[in-house]
N, C-alpha and C positions, 0 to 999 in steps of 0.2 A: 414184651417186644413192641417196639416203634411202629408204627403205622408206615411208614418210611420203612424200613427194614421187612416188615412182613412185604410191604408191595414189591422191592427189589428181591425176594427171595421168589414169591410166586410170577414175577415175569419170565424170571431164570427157569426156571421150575417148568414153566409154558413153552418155551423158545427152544427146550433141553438141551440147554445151558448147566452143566453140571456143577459149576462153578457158584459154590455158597457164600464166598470170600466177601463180603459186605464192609461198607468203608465208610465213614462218615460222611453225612450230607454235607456237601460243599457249603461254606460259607455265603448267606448272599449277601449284596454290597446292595444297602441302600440304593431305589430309583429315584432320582430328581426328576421332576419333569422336564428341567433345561436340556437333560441326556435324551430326551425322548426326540426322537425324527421324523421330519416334517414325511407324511403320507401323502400328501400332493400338492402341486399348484410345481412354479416354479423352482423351490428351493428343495425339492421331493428329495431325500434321501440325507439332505444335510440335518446336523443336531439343530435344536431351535435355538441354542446359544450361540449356533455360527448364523442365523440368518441375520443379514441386515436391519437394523434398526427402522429404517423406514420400511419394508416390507410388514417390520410387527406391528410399528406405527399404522399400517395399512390395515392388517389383522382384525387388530381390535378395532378399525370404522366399519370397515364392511362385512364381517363375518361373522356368522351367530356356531358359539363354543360356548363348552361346559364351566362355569365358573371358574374352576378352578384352572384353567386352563390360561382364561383371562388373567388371573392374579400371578400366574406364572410370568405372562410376558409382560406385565404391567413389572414385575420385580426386575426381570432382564431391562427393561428401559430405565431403570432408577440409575 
């Protein structure tokens, strides 16, 4: 049994949830980091693929970010 299946049996099981009926684990979709959204400043809430160019331009002079984060919007500006 699946590690994924035993844990959805014993939540059910916790919650009494009578309900054994187990379904396959959703497919997940690859994350790009382009999908990932901006957590503050002005563009808060927007994808980084929607924010302007010159704000990422801005990004990368003044902001200290995880590498790879850099090479993200370094690839959005190509």
């Amino acid at each position: 049994m699946s590690n994924f299946i035993r844990t959805k049996l014993m939540h059910a099981h916790m919650s009494g949830n009578n309900n054994t009926e187990i379904t396959e684990k959703p497919k997940q979709v690859p994350f790009r980091i382009t999908d990932g959204v901006m957590k503050i400043g002005k563009h808060k809430g927007k994808k980084l693929s929607e924010v302007p160019t010159s704000y990422l331009e801005w990004m990368l002079k003044e902001m200290k970010m995880p590498k790879h984060l850099k090479n993200a919007i370094k690839d959005i500006l190509k």
